[in-house]
N, C-alpha and C positions, 0 to 999 in steps of 0.2 A: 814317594815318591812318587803325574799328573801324570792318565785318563787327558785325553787331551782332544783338543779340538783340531789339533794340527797333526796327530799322530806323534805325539810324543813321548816321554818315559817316562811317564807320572805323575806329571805335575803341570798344575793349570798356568798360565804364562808371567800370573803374578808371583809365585812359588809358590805357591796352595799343595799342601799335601792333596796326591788324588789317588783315586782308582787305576793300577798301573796298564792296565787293557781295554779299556772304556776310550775306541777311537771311531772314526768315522770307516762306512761300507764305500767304498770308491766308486763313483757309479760308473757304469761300462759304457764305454763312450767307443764304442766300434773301433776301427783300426787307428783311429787320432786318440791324440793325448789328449788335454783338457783347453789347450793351448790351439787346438784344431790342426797340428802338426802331422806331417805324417814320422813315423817311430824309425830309430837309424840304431846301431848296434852301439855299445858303449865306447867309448876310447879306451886304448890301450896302449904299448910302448907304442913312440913313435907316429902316433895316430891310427894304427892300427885297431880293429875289437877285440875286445875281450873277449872269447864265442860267453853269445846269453846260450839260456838253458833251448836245447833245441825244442823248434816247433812253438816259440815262445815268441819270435819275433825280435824283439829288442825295444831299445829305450828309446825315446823320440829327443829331437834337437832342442825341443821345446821344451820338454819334460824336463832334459838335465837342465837348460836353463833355469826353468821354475824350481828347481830342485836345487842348484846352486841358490837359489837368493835365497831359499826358506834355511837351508843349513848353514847361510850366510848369517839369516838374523835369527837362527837358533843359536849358533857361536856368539852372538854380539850379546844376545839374551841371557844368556849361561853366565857370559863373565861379567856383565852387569850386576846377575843374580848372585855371585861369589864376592862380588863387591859390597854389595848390598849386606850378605849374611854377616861378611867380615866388618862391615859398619856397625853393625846391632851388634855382634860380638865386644867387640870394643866398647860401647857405649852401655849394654844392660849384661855385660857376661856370660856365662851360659850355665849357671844355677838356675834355681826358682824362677828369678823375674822374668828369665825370656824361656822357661818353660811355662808361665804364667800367658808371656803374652805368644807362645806357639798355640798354646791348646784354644786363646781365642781366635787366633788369623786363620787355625784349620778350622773351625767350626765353618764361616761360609760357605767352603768349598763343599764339606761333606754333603750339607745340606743339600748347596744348588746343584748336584748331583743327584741326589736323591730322588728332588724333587723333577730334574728334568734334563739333567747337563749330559748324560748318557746316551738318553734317548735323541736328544736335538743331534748327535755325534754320528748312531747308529741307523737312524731312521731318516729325518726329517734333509738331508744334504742330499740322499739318490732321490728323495722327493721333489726338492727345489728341481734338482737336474733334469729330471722327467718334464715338471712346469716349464722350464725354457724349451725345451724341447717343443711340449702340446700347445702350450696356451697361446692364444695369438698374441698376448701383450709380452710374450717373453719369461713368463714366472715370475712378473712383476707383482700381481695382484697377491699369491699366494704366498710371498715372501712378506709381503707386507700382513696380511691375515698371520704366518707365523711372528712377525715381529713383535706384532701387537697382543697375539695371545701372552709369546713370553714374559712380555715385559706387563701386562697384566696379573700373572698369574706369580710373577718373581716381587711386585710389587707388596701386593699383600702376604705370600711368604714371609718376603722380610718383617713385615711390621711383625707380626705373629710373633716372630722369632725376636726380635729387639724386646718385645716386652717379655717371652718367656727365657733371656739369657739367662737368669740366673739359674733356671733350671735346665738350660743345655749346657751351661757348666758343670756342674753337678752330675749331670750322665756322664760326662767328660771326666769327668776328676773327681771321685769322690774325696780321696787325697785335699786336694787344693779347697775343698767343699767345707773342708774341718777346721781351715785355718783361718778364721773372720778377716782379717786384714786382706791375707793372700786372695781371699774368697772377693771381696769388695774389687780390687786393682784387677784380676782376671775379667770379672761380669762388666766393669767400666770398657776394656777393651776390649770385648768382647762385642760392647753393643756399638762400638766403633767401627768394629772388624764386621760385621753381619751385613751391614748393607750394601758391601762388598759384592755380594753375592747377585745383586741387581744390576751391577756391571759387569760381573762377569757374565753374564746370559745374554748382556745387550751386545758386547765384544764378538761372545761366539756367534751369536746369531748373525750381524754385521759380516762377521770374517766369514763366515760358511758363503755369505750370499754373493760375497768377491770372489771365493773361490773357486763356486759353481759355475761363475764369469769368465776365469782363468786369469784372478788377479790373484796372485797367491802371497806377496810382498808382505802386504801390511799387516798381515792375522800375525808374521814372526816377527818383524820389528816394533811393533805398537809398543809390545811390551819390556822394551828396554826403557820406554820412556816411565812407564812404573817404578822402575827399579831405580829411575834418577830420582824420581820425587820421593822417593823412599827412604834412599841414600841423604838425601838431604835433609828430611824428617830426623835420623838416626844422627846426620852430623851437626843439626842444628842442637839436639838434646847432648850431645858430647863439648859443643861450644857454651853451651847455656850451663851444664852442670858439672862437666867434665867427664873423662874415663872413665871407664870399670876400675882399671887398676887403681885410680885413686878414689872415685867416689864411693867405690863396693856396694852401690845402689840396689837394694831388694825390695819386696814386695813392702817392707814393713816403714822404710824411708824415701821410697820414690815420693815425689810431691803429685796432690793432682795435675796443676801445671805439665810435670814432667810427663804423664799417662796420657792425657790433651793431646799432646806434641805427636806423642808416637801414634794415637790411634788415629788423629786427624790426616796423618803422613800416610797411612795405610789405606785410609779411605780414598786420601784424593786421588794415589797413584794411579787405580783402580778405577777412579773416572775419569783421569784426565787420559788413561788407556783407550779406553772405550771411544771416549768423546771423538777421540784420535783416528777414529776411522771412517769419520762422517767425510772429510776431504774429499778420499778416498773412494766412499759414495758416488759424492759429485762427479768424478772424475770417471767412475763406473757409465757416467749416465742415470743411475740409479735414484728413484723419487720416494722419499720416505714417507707414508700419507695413513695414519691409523687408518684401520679396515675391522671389523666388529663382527664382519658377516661370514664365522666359521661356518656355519652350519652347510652341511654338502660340497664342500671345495676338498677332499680326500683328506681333511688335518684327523676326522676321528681312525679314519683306516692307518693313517700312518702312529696312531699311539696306541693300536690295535696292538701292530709291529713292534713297539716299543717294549713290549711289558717283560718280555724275558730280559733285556737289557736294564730294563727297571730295576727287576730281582736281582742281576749281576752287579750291579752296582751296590746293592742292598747288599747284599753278601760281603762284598770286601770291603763296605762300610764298617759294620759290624764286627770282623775280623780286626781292620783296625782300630775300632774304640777300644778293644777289648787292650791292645798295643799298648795305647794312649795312655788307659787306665794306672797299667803295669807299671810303666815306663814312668808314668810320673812321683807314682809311690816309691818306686825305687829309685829314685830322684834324689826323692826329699831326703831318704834313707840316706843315702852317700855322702848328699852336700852336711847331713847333722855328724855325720864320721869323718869328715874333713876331707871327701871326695868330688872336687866338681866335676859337672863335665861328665858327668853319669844319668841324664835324664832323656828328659825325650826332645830335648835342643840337642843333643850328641846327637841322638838315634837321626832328627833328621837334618843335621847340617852334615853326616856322615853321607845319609841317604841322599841329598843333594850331589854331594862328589861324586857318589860312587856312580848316580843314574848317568853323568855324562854323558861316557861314552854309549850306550844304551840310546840317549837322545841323536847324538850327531852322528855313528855309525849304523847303528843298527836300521835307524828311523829312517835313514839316508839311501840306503842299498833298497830298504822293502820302498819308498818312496818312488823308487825308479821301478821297480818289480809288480806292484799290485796292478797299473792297469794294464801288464801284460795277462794279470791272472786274470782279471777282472773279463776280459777278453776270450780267454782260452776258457773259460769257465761257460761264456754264453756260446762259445763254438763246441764244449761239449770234449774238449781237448785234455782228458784226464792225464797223458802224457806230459803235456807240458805245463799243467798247474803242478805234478809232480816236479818236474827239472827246476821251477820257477821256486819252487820252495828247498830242494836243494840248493840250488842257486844264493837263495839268500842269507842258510845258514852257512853254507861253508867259505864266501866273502866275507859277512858279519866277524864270523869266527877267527880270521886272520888277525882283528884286531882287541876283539871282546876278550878271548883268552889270556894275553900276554897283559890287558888292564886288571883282570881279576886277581890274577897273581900279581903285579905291580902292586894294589892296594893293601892284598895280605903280608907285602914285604916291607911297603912302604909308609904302611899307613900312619905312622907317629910321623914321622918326620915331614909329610905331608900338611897332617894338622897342624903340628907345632909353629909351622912356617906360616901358614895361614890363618891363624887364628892365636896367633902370639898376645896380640891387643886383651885376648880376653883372660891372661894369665895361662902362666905355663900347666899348673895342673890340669885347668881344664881343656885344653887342647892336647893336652895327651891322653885326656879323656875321651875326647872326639876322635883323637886318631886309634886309640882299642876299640870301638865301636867300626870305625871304618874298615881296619883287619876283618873285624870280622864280618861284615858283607862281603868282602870283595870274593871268596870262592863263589858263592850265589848268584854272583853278575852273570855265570855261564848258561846256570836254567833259567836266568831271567829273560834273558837275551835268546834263547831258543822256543821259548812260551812263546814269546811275540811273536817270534816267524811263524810259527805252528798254527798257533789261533788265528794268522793270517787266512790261512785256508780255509777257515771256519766261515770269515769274514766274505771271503769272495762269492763261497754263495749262499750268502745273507743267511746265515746259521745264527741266530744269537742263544740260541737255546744251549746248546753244547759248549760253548766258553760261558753261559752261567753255569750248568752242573762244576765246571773245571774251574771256577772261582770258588763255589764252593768249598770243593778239596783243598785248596790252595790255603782258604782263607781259615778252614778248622784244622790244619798242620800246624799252621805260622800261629792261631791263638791257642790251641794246647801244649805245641814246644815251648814259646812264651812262657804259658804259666807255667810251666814246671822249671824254665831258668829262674823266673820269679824266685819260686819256690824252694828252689833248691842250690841256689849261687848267691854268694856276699851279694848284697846290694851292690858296692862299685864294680861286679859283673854281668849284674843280672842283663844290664840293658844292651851290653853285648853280646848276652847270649841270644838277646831276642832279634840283636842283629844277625847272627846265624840260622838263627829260625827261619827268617824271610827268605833266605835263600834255600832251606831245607825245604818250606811248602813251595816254592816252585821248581826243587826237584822232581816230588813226589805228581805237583800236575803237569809236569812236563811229561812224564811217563805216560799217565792216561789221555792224555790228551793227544800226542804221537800214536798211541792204540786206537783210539776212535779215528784218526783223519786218516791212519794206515786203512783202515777197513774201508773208509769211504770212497780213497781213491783205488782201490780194488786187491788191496794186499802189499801194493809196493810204495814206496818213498824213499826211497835210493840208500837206504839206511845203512848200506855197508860203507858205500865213499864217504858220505855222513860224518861215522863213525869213526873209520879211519882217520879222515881230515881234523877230526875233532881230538884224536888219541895222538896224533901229532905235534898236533899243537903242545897238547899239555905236557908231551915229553919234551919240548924243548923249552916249552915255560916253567917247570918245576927246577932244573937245574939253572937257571936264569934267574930265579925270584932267590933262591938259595944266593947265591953269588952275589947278586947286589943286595939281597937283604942282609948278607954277611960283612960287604962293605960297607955298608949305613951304621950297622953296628959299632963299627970300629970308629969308622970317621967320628960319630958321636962321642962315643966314649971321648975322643982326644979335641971336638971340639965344644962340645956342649951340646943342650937343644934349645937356645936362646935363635932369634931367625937367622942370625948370621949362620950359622951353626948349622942348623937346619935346608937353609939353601944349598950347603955345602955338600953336606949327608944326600939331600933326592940329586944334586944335580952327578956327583960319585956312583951315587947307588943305583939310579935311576941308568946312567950310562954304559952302566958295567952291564944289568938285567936285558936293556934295550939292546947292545953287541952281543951276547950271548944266545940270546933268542933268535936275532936274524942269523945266526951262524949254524943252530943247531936247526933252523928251520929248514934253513939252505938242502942242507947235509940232508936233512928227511925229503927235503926234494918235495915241500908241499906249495904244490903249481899254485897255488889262490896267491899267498904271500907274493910269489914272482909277480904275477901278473898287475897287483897292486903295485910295488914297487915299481914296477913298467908302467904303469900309469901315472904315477908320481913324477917319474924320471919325465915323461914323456910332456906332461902339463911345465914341469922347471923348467924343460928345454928350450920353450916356447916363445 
């Protein structure tokens, strides 16, 4: 689930599995947003503020603007990317072939993380800032000396790696490694999917150097335009060969033609992305002119900076192959037992739903919040980085909670509804995998606020120790669901794993920034807010997961069926929870609500 350039939940904008905390340090822009705005308190009912966390300031006019358009084309992106999945579902199913072709579309990502996608995140964006800031040409020159390294240094990556696909498949899957046919169609799209990785570093670099500008638009919309040429890739293979349900297309009958089609779709989306923000550029003012002359312009200091970040990413690479590995072996297991829909296409067109909200709530709230901290941090204001991370967990929390449980209640009918094209079994495959993330959303979604603080003052050492941990829970739960669950469960179990190791470094992680900011982090309202929630989501998930039951049973889970069941079940969970929240008297919900009413009114 992309480590992002935009601070997102996981996932790189073309839907690259990533590293889920790998985002950029916001650089501290004194009492203005980035927008040069002076900061005004949030809305609330009526136009009224929400109060920010005291001593905090509040949100600038600019800020929520920029902040509306990015969650504007994070939603446009999302449902493009649900569109997209639902296309490849339908068109290659969600057995072998399109665990064939997930394990090569993840390889780029991994890599160009690896190799640099972290670092450009964490490091190199408060560098450009500072360059506009010092340089007399604006942080023109040094954006251009960054652009030019990347795209040198991602250049020959890539070849490196195109000729050694066969053996990053192979790390990848030893599974898929054993099977000569399956092994052949994997390493073909693979070397399709890899140069991917070349646009993805031109995109982020491009979007960083808008952003530093306070053009924030185009880093979230570009990548819808992705998901069309992708959609189209997936629909032209469903026109040209037809369906899953009727062609039952696998590694052993896809035509080359057919593999052509898709990896060619994947590549170009990926550059016609990129390319997509040279406009944009223009429009910047901005002069693109290779520059060669690193030497002493601050780029070695800033990958000085880098290298904890480097190892954080390393970590949760690692962590996830080990995933991959699991996940595909017990794939294979399922689909030979007449189980689909048990591999690592469940694991992550699961992982895709469940990170949503995580993307457009969580991402949305600290988005408006970090250059409060970012602020109070250079003023030295432990008070109010504390309020400010209070603040974001217990907002977030109003809505993270009642999706966690929605998905554990909801989650077959959810799939079944959305991924019907790809055959009933295996979307009810994908919806037991989704069940079982969705309690995990709650330490996923508190990690991130948490390591927010980390971030403010440029800590990356401390969120790599706490990837770590994260990263050998989530691959020794794993192996032991492996290990010890039927195949048609295992891979759900290691959907519960994910959410078990970011229990475990949500804990240490909350202990270290408790010490830092001097013993406190308001942990009892915290707690409270958060123990409310969950009492009125637990009898709510009950209630409509009882209704979806029912309604199923009497209408089927065919999509009709299906729409029937979330929109019953989904209504009943959603009434029950504002009711018992009410009743608990937990002020965040109000206030939301008051803000929702207040924007309708309007």
């Amino acid at each position: 689930m992309n480590a992002r350039a935009r601070e997102n939940d996981g996932r790189e904008p073309g839907g690259h599995f990533l590293p889920d905390d790998t985002v950029p340090l916001r650089p501290r822009l004194g009492n203005r947003n980035p927008a040069g705005e002076q900061t005004t308190p949030f809305p609330s009912q009526a136009g009224a503020p929400i109060p920010g966390p005291k001593g905090a300031g509040g949100g600038a006019a600019g800020l929520l603007k920029s902040s509306a358009v990015m969650a504007a084309g994070t939603i446009v992106s999302r449902i493009t990317g649900f569109l997209r999945t639902l296309v490849m579902a339908a068109a290659i199913g969600v057995g072998p072939l399109n665990d064939s072709y997930q394990v090569a579309n993840v390889l780029p990502a991994m890599i160009y993380f690896l190799v640099g996608g972290g670092a450009l995140n964490a490091v190199f964006v408060p560098q450009l800032v500072r360059a506009m800031k010092k340089d007399d040409d604006g942080g023109e020159a040094y954006a251009n000396r960054l652009i030019t390294l990347v795209m040198v240094v991602l250049a020959g990556v890539t070849v490196v790696c195109v000729l050694a696909a066969p053996l990053l498949v192979h790390m990848m899957s030893p599974d898929i490694a054993a099977d000569p046919r399956r092994m052949a169609v994997t390493v073909t799209f693979a070397r399709y999917c890899l140069p991917t990785m070349f646009f993805m570093g031109a995109h982020l670099v491009l979007g960083q150097i808008l952003n530093a500008r306070g053009r924030f638009g185009a880093m979230m919309w570009t990548p819808v335009l992705n998901n069309l040429v992708t959609i189209a890739a997936f629909g032209g293979f469903i026109w040209a060969f037809g369906g899953f349900t009727d062609s039952g297309v696998d590694p052993s009958t896809i035509t080359p033609e057919g593999v052509r089609l898709l990896g060619l779709g994947t590549l170009l989306g990926l550059a016609v992305q990129a390319l997509a923000m040279l406009p944009y550029l223009r429009d910047a003012r901005f002069t693109l002119r290779p520059r060669f002359d690193f030497r002493g312009h601050g780029l070695g200091k800033a990958m000085g900076l880098a290298k904890w970040t480097l190892l954080f990413v390393l970590a949760n690479q690692l962590g996830q192959t080990v995933v991959i590995q699991l996940a595909t072996k017990a794939g294979s297991l399922a689909d030979r037992a007449g189980y689909t829909g048990s591999g690592f296409t469940a694991y992550n067109y699961a992982q895709l739903l469940w990170q949503m909200p995580q993307a457009i709530i969580t991402v949305s709230v600290m988005t408006a919040v970090l250059p409060r901290m970012s602020r109070a941090v250079q003023d030295d204001d432990v008070t109010a980085i504390r309020d400010d991370l209070s603040y974001g967990l217990r907002t977030s929390a109003v809505a993270i909670v009642p999706c966690a449980f929605a998905f554990l209640a909801l989650g077959v009918p959810m799939a079944t509804l959305l991924y019907a094209g790809s055959g009933a079994e295996g979307a009810r495959g994908i919806g037991y995998v989704l069940m079982a993330f969705g309690p995990g959303l709650i330490p996923f979604s508190v990690q991130y606020v948490v390591l927010r603080g980390f971030y403010a003052y440029e800590d990356t050492r401390t969120p790599f120790y706490n990837t770590v941990i994260v990263a050998v829970v989530n691959a020794a739960a794993s192996g032991a669901c492996f290990a010890l669950l039927p195949p048609r469960w295992a891979v759900a179990g290691m959907a519960a794993s994910y959410g078990l190791g970011y229990a475990v470094g949500v804990g240490t992680a909350w202990r270290r920034l408790r010490r830092r900011l001097g013993g406190d982090l308001d942990g009892s309202r915290v707690l409270r807010t958060y123990a409310r929630l969950t009492g009125a989501a637990i009898p709510a998930a009950l209630a409509g997961g009882g209704v979806a039951y029912a309604v199923t049973q009497a209408l089927g889970s065919d999509a009709l069926g299906s729409l029937v069941t979330l929109l019953a079940g989904g209504s009943v969970l959603l009434g029950v929870f504002v009711l018992l929240a009410h009743w608990m008297r937990v002020s965040e919900l109000s206030a939301m609500v008051g803000m929702v009413r207040g924007r309708l009114g309007r």
